[in-house]
BALOBA-1460 file (C-alpha; in Angstrom, 3 decimals):
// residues 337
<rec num="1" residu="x" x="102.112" y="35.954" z="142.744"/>
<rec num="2" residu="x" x="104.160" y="36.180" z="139.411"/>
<rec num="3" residu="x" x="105.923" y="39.792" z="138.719"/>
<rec num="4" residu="x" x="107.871" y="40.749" z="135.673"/>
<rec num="5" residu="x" x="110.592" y="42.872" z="137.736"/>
<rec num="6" residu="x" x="112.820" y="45.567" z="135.601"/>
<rec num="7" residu="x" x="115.575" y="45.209" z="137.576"/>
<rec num="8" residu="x" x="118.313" y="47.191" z="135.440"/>
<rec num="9" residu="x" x="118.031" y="49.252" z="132.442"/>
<rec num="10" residu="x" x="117.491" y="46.078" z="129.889"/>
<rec num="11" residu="x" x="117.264" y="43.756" z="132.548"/>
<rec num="12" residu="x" x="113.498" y="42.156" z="133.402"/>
<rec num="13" residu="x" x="112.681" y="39.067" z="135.991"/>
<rec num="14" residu="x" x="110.339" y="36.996" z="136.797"/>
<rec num="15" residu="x" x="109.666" y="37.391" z="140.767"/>
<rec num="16" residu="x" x="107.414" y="35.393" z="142.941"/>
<rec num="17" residu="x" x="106.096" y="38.405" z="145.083"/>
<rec num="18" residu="x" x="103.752" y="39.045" z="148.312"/>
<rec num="19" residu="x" x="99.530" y="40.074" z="146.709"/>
<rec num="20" residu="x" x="100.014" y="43.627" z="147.715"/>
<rec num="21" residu="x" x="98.067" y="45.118" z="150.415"/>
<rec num="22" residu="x" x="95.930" y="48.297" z="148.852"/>
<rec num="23" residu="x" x="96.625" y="51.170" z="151.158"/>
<rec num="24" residu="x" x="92.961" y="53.102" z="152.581"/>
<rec num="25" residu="x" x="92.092" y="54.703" z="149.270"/>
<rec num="26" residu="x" x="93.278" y="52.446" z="147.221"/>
<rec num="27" residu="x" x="92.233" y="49.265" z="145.213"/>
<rec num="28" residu="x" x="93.872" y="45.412" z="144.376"/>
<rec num="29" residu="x" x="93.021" y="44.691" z="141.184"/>
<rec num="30" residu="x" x="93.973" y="41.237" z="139.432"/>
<rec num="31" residu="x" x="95.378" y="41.760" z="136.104"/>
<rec num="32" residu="x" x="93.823" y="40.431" z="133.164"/>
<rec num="33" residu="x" x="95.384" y="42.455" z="130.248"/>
<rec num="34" residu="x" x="98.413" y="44.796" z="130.004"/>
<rec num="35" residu="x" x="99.346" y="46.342" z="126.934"/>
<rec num="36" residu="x" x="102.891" y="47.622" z="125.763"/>
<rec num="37" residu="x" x="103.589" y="50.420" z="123.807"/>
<rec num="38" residu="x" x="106.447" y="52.636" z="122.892"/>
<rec num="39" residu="x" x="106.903" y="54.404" z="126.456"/>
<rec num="40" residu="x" x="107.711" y="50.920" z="127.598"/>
<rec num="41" residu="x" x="110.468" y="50.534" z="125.199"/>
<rec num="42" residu="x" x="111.574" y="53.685" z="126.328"/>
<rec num="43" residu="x" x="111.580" y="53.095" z="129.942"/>
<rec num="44" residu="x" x="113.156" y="49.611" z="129.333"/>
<rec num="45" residu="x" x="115.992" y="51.254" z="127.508"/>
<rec num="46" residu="x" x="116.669" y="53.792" z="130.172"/>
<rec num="47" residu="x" x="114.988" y="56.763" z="128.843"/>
<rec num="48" residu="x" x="111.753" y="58.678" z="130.252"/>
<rec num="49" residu="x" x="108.311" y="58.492" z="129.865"/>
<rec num="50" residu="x" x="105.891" y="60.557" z="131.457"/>
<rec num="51" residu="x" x="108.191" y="60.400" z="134.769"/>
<rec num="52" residu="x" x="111.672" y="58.609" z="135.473"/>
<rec num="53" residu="x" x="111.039" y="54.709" z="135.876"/>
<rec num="54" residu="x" x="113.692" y="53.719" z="138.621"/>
<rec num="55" residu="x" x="114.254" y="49.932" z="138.941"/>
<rec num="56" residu="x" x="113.348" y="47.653" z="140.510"/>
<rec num="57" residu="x" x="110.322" y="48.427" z="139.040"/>
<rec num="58" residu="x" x="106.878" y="46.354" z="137.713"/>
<rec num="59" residu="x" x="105.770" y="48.302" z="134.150"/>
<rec num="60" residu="x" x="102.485" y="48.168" z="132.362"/>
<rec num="61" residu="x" x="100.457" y="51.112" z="132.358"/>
<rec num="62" residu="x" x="97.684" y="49.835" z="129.607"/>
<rec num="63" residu="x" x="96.062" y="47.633" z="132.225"/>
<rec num="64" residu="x" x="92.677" y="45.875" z="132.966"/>
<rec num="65" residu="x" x="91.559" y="43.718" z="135.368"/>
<rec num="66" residu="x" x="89.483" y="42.746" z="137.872"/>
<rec num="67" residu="x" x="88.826" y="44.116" z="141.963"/>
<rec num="68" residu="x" x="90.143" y="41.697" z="144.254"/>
<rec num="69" residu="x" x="90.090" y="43.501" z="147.325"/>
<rec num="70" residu="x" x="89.427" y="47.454" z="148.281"/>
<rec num="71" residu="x" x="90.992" y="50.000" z="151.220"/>
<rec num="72" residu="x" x="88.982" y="50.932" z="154.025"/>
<rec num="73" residu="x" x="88.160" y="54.173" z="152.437"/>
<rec num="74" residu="x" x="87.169" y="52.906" z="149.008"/>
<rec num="75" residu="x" x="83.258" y="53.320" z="148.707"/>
<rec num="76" residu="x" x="82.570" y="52.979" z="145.190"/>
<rec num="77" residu="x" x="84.435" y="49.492" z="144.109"/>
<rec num="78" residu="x" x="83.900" y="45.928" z="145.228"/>
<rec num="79" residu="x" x="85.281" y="42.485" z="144.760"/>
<rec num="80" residu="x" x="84.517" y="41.739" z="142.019"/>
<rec num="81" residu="x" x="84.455" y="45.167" z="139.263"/>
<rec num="82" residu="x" x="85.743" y="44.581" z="136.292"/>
<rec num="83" residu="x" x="87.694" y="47.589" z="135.618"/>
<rec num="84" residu="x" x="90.375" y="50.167" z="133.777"/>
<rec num="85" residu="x" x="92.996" y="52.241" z="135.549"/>
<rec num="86" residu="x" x="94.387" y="55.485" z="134.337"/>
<rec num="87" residu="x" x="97.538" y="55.058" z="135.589"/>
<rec num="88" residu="x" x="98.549" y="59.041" z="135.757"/>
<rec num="89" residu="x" x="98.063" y="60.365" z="139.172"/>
<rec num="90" residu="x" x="98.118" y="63.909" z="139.835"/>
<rec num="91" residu="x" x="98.882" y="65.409" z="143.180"/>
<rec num="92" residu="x" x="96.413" y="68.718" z="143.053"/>
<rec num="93" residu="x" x="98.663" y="70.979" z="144.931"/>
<rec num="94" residu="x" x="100.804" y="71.777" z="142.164"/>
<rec num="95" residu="x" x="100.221" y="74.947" z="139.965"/>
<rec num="96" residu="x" x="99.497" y="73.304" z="137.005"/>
<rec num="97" residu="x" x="97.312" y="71.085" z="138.669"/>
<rec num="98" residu="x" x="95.381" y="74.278" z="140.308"/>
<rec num="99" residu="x" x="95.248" y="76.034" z="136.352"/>
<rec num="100" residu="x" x="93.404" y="73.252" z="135.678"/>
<rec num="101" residu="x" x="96.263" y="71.685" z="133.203"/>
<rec num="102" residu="x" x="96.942" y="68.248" z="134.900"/>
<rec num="103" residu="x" x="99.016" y="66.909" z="132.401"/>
<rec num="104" residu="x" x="101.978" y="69.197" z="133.133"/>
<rec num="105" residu="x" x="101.307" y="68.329" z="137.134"/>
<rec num="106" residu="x" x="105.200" y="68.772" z="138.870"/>
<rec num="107" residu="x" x="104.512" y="66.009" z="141.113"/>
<rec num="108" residu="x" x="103.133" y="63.515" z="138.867"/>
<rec num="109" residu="x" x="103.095" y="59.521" z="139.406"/>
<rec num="110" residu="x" x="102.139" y="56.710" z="137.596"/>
<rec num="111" residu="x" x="101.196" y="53.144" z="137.558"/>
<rec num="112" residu="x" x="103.952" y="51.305" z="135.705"/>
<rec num="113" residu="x" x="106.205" y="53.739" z="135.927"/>
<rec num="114" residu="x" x="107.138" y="54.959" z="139.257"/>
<rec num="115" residu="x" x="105.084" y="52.552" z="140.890"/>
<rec num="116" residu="x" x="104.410" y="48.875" z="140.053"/>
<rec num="117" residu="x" x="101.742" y="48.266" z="137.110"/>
<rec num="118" residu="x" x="100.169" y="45.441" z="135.161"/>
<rec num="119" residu="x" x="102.802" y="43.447" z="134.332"/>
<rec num="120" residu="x" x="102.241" y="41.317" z="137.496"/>
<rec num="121" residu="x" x="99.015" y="39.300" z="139.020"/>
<rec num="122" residu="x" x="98.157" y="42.041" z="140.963"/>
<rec num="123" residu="x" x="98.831" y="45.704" z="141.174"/>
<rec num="124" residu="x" x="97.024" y="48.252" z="143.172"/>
<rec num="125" residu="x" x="96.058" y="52.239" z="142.090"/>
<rec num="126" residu="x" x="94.199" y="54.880" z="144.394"/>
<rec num="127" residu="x" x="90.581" y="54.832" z="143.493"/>
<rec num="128" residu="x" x="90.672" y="58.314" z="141.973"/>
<rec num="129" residu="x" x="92.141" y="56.407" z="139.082"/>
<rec num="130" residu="x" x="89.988" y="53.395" z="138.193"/>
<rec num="131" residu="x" x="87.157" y="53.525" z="136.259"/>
<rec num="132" residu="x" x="83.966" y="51.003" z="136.292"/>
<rec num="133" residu="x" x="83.713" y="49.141" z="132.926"/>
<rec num="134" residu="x" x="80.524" y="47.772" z="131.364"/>
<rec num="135" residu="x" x="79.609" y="44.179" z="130.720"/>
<rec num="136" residu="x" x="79.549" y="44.436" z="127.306"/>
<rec num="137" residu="x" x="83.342" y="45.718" z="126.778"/>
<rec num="138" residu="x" x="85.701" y="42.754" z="126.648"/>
<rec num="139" residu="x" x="88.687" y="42.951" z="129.189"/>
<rec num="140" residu="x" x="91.093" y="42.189" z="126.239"/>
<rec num="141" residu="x" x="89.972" y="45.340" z="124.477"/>
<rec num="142" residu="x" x="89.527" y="47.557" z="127.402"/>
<rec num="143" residu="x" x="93.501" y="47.294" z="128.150"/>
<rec num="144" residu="x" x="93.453" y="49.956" z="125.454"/>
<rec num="145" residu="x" x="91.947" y="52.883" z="127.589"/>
<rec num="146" residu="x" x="94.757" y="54.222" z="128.293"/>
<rec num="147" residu="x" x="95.987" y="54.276" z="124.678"/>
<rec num="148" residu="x" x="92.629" y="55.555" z="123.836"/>
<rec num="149" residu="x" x="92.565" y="58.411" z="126.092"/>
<rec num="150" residu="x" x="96.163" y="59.658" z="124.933"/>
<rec num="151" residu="x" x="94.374" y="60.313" z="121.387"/>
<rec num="152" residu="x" x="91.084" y="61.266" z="123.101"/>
<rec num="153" residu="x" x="93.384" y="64.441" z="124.721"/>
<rec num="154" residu="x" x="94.969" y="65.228" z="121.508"/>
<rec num="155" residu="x" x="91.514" y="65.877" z="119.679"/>
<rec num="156" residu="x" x="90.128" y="67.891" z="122.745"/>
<rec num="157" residu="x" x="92.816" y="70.281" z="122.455"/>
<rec num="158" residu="x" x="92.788" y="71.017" z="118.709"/>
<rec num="159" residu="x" x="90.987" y="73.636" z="117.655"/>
<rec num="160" residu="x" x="88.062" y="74.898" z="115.231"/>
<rec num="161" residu="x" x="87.673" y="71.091" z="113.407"/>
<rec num="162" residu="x" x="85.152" y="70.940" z="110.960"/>
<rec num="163" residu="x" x="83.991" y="68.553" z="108.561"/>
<rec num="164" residu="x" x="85.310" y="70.496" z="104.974"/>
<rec num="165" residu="x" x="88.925" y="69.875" z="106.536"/>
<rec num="166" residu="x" x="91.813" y="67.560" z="104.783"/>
<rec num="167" residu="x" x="93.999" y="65.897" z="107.833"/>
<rec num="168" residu="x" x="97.498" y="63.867" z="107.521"/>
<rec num="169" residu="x" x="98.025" y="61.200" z="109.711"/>
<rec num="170" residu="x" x="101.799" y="60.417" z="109.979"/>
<rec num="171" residu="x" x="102.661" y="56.983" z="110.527"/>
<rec num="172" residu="x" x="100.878" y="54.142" z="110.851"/>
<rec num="173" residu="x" x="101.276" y="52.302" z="113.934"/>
<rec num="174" residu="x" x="98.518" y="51.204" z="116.736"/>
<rec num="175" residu="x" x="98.332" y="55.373" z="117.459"/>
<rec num="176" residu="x" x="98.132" y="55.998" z="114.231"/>
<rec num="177" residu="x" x="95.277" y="53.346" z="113.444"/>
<rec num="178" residu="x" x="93.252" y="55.368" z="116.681"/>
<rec num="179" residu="x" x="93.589" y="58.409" z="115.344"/>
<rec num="180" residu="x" x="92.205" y="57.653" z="112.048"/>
<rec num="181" residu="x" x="88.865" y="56.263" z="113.681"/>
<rec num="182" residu="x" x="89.116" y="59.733" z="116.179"/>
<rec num="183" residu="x" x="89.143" y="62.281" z="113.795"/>
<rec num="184" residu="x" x="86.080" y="60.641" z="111.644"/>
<rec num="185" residu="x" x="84.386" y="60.660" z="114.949"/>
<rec num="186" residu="x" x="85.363" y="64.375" z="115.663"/>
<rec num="187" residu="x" x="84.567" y="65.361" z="112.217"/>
<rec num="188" residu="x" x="87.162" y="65.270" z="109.692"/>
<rec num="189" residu="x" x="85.812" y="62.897" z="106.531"/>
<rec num="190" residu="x" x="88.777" y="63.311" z="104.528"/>
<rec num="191" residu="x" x="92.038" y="61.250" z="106.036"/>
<rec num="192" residu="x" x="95.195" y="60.740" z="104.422"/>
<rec num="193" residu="x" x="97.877" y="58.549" z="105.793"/>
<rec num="194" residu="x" x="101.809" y="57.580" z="105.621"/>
<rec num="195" residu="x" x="103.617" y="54.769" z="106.068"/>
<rec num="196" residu="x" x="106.437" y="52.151" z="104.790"/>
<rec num="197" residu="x" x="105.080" y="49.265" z="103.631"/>
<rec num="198" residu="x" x="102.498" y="48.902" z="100.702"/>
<rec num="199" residu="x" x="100.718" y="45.797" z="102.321"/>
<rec num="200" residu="x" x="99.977" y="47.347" z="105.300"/>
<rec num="201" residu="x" x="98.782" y="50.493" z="104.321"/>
<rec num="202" residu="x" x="96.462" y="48.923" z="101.555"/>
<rec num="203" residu="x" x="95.096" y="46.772" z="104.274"/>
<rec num="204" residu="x" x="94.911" y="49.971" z="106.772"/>
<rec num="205" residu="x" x="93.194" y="52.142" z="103.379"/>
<rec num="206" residu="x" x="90.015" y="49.581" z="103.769"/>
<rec num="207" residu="x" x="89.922" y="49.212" z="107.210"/>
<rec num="208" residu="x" x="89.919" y="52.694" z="108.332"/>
<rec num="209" residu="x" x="88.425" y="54.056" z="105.282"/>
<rec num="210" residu="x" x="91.517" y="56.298" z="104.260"/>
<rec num="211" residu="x" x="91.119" y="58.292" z="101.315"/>
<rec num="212" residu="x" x="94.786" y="57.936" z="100.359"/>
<rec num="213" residu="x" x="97.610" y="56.182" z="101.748"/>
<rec num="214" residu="x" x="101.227" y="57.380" z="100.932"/>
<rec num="215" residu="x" x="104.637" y="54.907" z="101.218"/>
<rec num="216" residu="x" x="107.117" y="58.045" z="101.664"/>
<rec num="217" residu="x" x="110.146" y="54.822" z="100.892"/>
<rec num="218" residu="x" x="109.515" y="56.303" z="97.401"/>
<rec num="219" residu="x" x="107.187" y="59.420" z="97.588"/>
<rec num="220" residu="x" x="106.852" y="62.652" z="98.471"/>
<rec num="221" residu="x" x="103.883" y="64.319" z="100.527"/>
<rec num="222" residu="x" x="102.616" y="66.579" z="97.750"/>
<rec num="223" residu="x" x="98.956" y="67.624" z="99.238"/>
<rec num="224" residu="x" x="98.599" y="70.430" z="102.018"/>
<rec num="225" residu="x" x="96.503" y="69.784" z="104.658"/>
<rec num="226" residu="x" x="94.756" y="71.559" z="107.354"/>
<rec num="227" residu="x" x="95.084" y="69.321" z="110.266"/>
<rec num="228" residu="x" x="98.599" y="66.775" z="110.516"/>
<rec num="229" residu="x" x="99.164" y="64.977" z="113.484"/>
<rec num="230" residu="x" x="102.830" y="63.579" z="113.940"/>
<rec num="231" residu="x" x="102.478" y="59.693" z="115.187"/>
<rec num="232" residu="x" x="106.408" y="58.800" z="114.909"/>
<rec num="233" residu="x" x="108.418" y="61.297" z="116.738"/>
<rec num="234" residu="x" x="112.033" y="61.216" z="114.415"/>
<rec num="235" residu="x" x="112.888" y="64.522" z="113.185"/>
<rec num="236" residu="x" x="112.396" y="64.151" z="109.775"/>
<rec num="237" residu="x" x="108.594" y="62.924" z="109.892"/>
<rec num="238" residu="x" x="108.205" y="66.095" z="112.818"/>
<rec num="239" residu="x" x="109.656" y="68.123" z="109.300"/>
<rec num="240" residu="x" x="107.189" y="66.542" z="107.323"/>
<rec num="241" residu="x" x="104.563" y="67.702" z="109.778"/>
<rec num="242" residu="x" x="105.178" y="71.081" z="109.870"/>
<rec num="243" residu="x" x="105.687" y="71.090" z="106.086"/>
<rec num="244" residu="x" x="102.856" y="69.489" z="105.017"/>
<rec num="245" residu="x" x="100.081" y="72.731" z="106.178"/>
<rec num="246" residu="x" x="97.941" y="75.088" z="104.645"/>
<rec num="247" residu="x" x="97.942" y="78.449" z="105.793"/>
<rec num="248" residu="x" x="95.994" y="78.271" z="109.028"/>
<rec num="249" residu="x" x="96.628" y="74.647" z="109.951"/>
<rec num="250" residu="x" x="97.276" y="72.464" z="113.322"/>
<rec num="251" residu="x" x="100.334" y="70.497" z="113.883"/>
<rec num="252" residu="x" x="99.426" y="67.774" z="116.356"/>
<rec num="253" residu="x" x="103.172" y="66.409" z="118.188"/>
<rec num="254" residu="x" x="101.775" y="63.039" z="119.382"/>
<rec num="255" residu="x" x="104.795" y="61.028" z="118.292"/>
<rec num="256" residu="x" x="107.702" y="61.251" z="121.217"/>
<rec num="257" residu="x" x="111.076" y="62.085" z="119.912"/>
<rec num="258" residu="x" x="114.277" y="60.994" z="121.723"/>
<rec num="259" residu="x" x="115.566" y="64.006" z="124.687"/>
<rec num="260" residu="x" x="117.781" y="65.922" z="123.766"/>
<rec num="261" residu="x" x="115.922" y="65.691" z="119.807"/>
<rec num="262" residu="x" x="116.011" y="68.840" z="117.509"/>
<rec num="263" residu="x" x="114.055" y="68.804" z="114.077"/>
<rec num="264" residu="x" x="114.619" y="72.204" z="111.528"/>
<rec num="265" residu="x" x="111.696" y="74.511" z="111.143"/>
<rec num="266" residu="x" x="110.916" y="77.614" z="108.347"/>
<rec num="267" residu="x" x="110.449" y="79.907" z="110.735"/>
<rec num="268" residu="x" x="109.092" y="82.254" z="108.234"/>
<rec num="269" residu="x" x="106.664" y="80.110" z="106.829"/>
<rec num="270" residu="x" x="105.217" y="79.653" z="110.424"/>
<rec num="271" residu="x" x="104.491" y="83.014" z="110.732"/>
<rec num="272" residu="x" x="103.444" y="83.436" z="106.747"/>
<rec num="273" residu="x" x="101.186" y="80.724" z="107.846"/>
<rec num="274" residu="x" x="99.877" y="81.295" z="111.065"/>
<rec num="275" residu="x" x="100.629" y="77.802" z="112.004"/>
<rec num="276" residu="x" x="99.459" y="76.384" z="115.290"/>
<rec num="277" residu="x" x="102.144" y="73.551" z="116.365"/>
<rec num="278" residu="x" x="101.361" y="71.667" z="119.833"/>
<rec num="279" residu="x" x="102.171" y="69.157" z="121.709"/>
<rec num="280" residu="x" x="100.260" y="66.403" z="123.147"/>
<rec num="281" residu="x" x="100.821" y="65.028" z="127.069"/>
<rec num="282" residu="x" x="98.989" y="61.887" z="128.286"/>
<rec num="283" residu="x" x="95.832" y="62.125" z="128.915"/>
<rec num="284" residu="x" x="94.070" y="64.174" z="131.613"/>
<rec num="285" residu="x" x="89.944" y="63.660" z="131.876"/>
<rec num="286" residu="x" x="89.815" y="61.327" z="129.191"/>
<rec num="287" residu="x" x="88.973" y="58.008" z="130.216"/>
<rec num="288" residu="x" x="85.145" y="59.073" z="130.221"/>
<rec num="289" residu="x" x="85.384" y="59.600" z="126.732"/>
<rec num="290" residu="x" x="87.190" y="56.838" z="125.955"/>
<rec num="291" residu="x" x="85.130" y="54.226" z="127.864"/>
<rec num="292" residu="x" x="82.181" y="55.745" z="125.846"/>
<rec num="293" residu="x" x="83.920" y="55.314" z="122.434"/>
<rec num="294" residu="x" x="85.004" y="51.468" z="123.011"/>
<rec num="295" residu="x" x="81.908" y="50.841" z="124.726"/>
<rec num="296" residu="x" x="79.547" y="51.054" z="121.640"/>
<rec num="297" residu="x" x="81.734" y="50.365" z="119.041"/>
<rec num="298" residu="x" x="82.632" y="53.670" z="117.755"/>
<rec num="299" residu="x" x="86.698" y="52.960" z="118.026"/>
<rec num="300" residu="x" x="87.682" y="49.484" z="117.269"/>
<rec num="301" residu="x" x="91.042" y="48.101" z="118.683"/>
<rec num="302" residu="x" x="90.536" y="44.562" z="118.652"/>
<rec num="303" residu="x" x="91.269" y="43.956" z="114.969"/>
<rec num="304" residu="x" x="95.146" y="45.947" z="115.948"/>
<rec num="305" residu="x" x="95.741" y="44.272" z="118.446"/>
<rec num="306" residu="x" x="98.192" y="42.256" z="116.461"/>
<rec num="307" residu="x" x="100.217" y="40.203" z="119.016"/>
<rec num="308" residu="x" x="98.920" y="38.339" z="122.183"/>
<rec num="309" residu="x" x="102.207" y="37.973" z="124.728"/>
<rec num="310" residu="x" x="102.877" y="35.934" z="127.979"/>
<rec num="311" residu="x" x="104.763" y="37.704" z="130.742"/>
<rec num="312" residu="x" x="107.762" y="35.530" z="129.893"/>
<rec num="313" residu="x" x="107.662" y="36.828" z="126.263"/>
<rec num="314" residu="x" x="108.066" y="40.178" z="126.935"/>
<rec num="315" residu="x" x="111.328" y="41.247" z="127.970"/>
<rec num="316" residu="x" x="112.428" y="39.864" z="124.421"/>
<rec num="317" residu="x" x="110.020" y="42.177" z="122.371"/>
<rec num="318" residu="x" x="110.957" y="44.660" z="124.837"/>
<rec num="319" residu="x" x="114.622" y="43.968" z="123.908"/>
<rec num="320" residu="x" x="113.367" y="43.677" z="120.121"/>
<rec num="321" residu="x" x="115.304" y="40.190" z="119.825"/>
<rec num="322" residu="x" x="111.663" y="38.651" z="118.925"/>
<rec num="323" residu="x" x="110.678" y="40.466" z="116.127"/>
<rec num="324" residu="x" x="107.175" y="41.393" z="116.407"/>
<rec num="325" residu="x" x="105.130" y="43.866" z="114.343"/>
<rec num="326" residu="x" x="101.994" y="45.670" z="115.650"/>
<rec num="327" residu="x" x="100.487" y="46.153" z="118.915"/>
<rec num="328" residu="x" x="101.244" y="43.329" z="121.547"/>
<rec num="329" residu="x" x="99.114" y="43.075" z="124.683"/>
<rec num="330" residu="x" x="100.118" y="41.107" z="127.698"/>
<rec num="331" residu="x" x="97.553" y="37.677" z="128.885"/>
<rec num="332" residu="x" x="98.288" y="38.091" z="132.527"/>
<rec num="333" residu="x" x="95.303" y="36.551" z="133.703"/>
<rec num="334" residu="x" x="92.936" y="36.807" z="130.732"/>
<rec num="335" residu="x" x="91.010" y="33.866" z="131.738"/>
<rec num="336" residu="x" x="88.633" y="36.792" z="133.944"/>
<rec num="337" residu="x" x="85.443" y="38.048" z="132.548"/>
């Protein structure tokens, strides 16, 4: 089979490799679609994600596909399932895993990024982490799940949303574009948003039904608002966050920042303010959710999903020496239904 191999920081390969063998609990599946996303510029470049990516390793963690071939122990997938994989795997021994908060699991491992993912023919995952798909969800837009569920974790651990509120999406990039659709669904009706380019956000303004869109290449942030969530992760947007509240709001930190990243706060006016400032880790529980919200229509990703990539075209995007704008998704096999 063909493998796209990160075999040094900034270094990716195309290997001809065995069809792995899926341990007892685990399943084969055959890649159709794998998307790429910021963590996998990160990991390319040397820097974390969720966990450590040591080469030589196979990314893609946005991944669907169909079974090809099931463990001994696997009872509830055949040949045959078209399915998504959550590619976080927890270990449930941890602490955090026994307090119930998954996300911050000390043992954690991942497809595509301490073990091989999507961006090969085949890839396996323990059945814990793939989900059953339905017939009517296209494999092409199902290799946003994972994305999905990221956003889907955010909104489950705000607080106290109701519909009078006035939210600030910053940024507007593929996460961005998600969270715009989630917090309609979750029941915000009034969405602002930033970004850098007029034609884009005038495009994004109709599409996601924004009631005001904001270039901040030439202006200021002037309204408060009681919900901002942080979509870019550079210190001064994460200052824009935390300045653009009402007394009472939520600060959302979806956008990763670099390690080792600082951003200045007022402390006072956190405290005048009673500000509640999070962050947001992957994803844990979500894929339910989010196979619910694709399924009928109620979060569209198709119309974002801006660039379709062969596995040869990707260590170049990756390497951002073919310039590309929007979300790419990797055809692996995309000729499965």
């Amino acid at each position: 089979m063909k493998a796209l191999v990160m075999t040094a920081k900034q270094h990716m390969e195309i290997e001809d490799r065995d069809v792995p063998t899926p341990k007892d609990d685990e399943v084969l599946v055959e890649t159709a679609y794998a998307g790429i996303c910021g963590t996998d510029h990160a990991l390319y470049n040397g820097l974390p994600g969720s966990a450590d990516a040591t080469p030589p390793i196979v990314l893609g963690h946005e991944n669907s596909g169909v079974v090809s071939a099931v463990g001994k122990n696997v009872k509830d997938f055949k040949k045959g399932d078209r399915v998504v994989v959550d590619p976080n795997i927890y270990c449930d021994k941890c602490f955090y895993c026994h307090t119930g908060r998954y996300e911050l699991c000390e043992n954690l491992s991942a497809v595509g990024v301490t073990r091989d993912g999507g961006l090969e023919d085949y890839f396996t995952a323990p059945e814990k982490v793939v989900y059953h798909i339905p017939d009517e969800l296209s494999l092409q837009t199902a290799c946003s799940m994972e994305p999905l569920s990221c956003a889907v974790h955010t909104m489950k651990i705000t607080e106290n949303i109701t519909p009078y509120q006035h939210a600030l999406i910053i940024g507007d990039g593929y996460m961005a574009k998600l969270f715009a659709q989630l917090l309609r669904i979750y029941g915000i009706q009034n969405i602002d948003m930033t970004g850098r380019h007029d034609d884009n956000l005038a495009w994004e303004k109709k599409e996601l039904n924004l009631n005001k869109v904001i270039n901040t290449t030439k202006e200021k942030i002037t309204d408060k608002y009681d919900m901002v969530i942080e979509c870019v992760g550079k210190p001064e947007t994460q200052e824009q966050a935390v300045e653009a509240t009402n007394p009472g709001a939520q600060v959302m930190m979806f956008g990763v920042g670099a390690p080792g990243q600082t951003f200045n706060m007022n402390t006072y006016e956190i405290f005048k303010k009673q500000l509640t400032i999070k962050g947001s880790m992957i994803n844990p529980h979500s894929f339910e959710d989010s196979i619910a919200l694709l399924s009928d229509g109620s979060v569209k990703v198709k119309p974002f999903q801006n660039n379709i990539l062969t596995l040869e075209q990707v260590p170049g995007v990756l390497a951002g020496t073919d310039k590309v704008q929007g979300k790419s998704i990797v055809k692996v096999n995309g000729d499965l239904k």
